[in-house]
N, C-alpha and C positions, 0 to 999 in steps of 0.2 A: 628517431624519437619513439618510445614505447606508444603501443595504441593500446589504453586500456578500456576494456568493455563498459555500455552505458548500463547494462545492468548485471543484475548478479545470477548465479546459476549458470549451468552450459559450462562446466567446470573442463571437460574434457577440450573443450574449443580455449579456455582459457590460456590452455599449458600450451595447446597447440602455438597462438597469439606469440606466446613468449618464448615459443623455443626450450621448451622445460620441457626433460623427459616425464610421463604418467606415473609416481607410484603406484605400487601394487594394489594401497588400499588409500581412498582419499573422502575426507568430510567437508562435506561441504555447508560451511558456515552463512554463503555470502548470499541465501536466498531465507527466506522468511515462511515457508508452508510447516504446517502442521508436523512436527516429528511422530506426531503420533500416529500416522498415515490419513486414512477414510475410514468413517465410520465402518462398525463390522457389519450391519445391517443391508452395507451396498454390495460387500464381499455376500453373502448369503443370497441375496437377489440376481445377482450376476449372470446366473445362466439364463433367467425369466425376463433382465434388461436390455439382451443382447436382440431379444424380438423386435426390439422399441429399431432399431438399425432398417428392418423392413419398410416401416411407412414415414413416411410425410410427415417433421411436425405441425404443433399448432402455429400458426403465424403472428401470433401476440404471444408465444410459448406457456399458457395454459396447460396443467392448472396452476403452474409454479406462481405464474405475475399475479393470481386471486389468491394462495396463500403469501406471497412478501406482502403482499396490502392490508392481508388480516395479520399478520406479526407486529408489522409497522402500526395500524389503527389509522391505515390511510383509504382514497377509495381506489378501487382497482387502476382507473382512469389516472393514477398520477404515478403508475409502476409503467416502466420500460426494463425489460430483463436483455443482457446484452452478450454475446459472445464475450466472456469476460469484461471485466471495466476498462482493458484497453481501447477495445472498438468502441466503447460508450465518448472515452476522451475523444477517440480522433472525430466522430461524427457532432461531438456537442464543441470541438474547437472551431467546427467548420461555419457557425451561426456568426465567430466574430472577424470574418474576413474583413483587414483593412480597417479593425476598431484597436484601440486598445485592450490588453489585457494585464491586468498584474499580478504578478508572481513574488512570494516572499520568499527567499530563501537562508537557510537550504530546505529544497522540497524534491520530489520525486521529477526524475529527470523527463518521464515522455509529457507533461504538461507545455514543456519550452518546445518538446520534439513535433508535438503536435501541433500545437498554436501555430505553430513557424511554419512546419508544410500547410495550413489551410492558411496561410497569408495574414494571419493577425501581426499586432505591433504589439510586440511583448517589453513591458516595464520592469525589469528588476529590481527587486527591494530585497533587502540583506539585513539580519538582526546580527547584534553585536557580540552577543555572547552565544555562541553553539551551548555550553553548557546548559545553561539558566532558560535559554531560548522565552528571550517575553517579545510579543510582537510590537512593532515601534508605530501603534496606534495612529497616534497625531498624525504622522508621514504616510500610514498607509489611507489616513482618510483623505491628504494633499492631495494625493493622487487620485482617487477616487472620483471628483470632481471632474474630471475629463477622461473617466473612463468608462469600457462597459460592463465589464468582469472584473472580480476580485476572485483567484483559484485562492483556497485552503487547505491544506490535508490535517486532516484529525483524526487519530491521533497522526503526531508529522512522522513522515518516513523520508530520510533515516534516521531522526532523533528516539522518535516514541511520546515524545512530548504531549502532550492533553493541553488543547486551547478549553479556556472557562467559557461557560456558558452566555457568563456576564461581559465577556469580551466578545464574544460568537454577535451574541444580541446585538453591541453596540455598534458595530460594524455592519451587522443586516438591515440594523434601522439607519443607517447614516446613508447605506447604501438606496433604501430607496426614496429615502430624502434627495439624493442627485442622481438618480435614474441609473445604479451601477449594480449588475445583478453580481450574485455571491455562488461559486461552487465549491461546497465542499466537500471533500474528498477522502470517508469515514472506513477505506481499505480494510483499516484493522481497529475498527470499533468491534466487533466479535471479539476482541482481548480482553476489552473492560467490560465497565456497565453501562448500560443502554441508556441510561440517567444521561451520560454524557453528550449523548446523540443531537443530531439537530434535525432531526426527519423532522420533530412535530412542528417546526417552526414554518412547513414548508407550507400547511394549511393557511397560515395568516399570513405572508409574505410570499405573493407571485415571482418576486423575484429571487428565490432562496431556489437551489438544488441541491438534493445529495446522493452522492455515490457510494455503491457499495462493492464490494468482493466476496466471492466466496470460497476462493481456491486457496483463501491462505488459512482459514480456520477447518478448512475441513478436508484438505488434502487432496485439493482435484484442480492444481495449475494445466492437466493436462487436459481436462475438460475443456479449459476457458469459461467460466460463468459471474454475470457480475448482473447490478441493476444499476438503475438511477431513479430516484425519487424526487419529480419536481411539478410545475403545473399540468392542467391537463392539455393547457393549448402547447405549451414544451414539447411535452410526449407527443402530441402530434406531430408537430413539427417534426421531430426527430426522428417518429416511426417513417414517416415519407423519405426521408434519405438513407434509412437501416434496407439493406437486401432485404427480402422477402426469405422466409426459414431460416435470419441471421440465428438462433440456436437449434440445436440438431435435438433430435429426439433422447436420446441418450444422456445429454446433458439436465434437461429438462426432468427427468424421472429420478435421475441422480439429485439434482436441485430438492426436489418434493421429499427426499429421504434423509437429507442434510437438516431439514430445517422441523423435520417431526424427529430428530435426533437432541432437543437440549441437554440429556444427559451428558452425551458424547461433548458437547461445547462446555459444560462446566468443570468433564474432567480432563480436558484439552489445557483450561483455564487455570486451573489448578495444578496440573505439572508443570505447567511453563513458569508457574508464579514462584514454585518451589524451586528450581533450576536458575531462574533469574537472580533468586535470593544468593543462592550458593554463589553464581561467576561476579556479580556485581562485590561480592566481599571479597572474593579473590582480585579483583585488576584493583581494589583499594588497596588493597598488601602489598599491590605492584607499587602503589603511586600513582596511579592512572586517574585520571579525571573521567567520570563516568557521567552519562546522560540518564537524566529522572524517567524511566520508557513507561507506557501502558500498554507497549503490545508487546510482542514474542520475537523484539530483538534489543537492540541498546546499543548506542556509540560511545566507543572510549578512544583517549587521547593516550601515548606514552607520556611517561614523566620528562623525556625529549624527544619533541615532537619533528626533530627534525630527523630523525630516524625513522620514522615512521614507513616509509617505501621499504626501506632494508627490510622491519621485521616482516611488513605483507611476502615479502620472497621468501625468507625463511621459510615462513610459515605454507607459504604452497610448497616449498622442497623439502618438507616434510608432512605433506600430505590433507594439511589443513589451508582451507580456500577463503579466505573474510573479504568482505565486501569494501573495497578501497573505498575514499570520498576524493578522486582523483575529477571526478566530475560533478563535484556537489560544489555549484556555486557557495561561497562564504566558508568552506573548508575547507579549502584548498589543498588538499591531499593528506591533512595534517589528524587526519580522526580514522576508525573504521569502527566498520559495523560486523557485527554479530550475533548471527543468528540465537536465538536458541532452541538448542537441538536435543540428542538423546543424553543421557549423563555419559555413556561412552564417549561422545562426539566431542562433550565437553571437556572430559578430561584429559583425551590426549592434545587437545589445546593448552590445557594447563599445564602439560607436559613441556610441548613445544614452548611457552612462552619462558618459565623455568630454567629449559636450556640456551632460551635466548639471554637471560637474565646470569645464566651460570658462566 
């Protein structure tokens, strides 16, 4: 049986997986960071950031956690910065050993990965339409009644989809009508607008949290850097089980130069927006059914979906990588995802698909 990877990226381990020889030259579609690399300001710092490698950092990663708090207009006390939002999920899965948690999917796979090694009882819920993706409300609040957790991602990965504010709300407040806290999980809110965001809601409802990223807007998967924003007895909690120096110095300095960078985020913003426009009119030429995305990838269907594994091969034996849904509950291998990347990257995808279509 094929063992296909739980996430995307690590292209060269991919082919390996499968027994495909390497092209020469390979794009890899199936990971979601910035095409545009890192800000140039980190590039020019560089040699001045490598001192930061000498000492100790801060142990709350200062001053980064006191500016995400002044961006956010939260108080310091409700930022926890975390060796990327990985380690943030696995330590904040660890609160619900042996409760319930709910899951809708399709959603980002280490949510189930982590829940399930810290011994939670994970509930799956499935929306009907991948396409359309609207949340099936009534059922998620059934459940919610005998739960502790409700996980969100907003926008959702791998769709791109944008939950409404007005649905966000209704579900925060139900939830603490029956004691069920809410995490949402805003990876790639850096794509949109902040409008969308559910940070502020985090001051009036103790039981709200959200998560952030920053390796995918600004090009530093290799740093690791993420936060969470939620109460401040949370962040207590959570600091007590985080290592001591969980972010390195380097990280931290980088972070502080990312986030006095909004130029660089708006024109990150604005390529991708222009690039989505162009491929999302091309897989409609196809006949492809495409997903409505707000961040910097988007899922499309073939016009027969049961093809769909064939062209993902193709498509790596000729040097282009997209992200299966082989492991996205309620997708059943029938979609992929795609990056979007440089207009080069893009077009000899559009090449590839073409020849797949010729």
């Amino acid at each position: 049986m094929l063992q296909f990877p739980s996430h995307g990226a690590n292209y060269e381990a991919l082919y390996k997986n499968f027994g495909l020889d390497l092209p020469e030259v390979v794009f890899d579609l199936s990971e979601n960071v910035n095409s545009l690399g890192i800000p140039k300001q980190i590039e020019k710092l560089w040699p001045s950031l490598q001192q930061q490698l000498l000492t100790y950092p801060h142990p709350e990663a200062e001053p980064l956690r006191t500016m995400i708090a002044t961006k956010h207009h939260v108080q310091k006390e409700c930022v926890l910065v975390g060796n990327g939002g990985a380690e943030l999920l696995t330590f904040y899965a660890q609160l619900y050993r042996g409760k319930k948690v709910i899951l809708v999917h399709p959603t980002f796979s280490e949510y189930k990965m982590t829940l399930e090694a810290a011994g939670a009882d994970v509930i799956d819920l499935t929306i009907s339409d991948v396409a359309a993706y609207q949340l099936p409300i009534e059922e998620i609040k059934q459940v919610m009644n005998d739960a502790a957790c409700l996980y969100l991602c907003n926008p959702n990965n791998p769709t791109g989809a944008l939950i409404s504010k007005t649905i966000l709300l209704e579900l925060i407040q139900y939830g603490e009508k029956v004691g069920c806290a809410v995490l949402i999980d805003e990876a790639f809110m850096d794509w949109t607008d902040e409008e969308h965001s559910a940070i502020h809601f985090v001051d009036e409802f103790q039981h709200v949290t959200v998560l952030r990223s920053m390796t995918k807007m600004y090009g530093i998967a290799g740093i690791r850097l993420g936060y969470l924003i939620g109460s401040p007895q949370l962040v207590r909690d959570l600091r007590k089980r985080l290592p001591h120096w969980n972010v390195n110095n380097l990280a931290i300095s980088i972070g502080v130069e990312c986030l006095n960078d909004e130029q660089f985020r708006q024109q990150s913003i604005n390529y991708q927006h222009k690039q989505k426009v162009h491929l999302v009119n091309y897989l409609l030429s196809r006949n492809c059914i495409v997903t409505s995305s707000a961040a910097n990838f988007l899922c499309f269907q073939l016009s027969n979906p049961k093809k769909t594994r064939d062209f993902y091969f193709h498509c790596l034996k000729r040097g282009v990588v997209l992200r299966h849904t082989e492991n996205y509950i309620g997708m059943g291998g029938k979609w992929l995802r795609i990056g979007i990347k440089s207009a080069e990257a893009l077009t000899k995808f559009q090449e590839v698909m073409d020849e797949w279509y010729a």
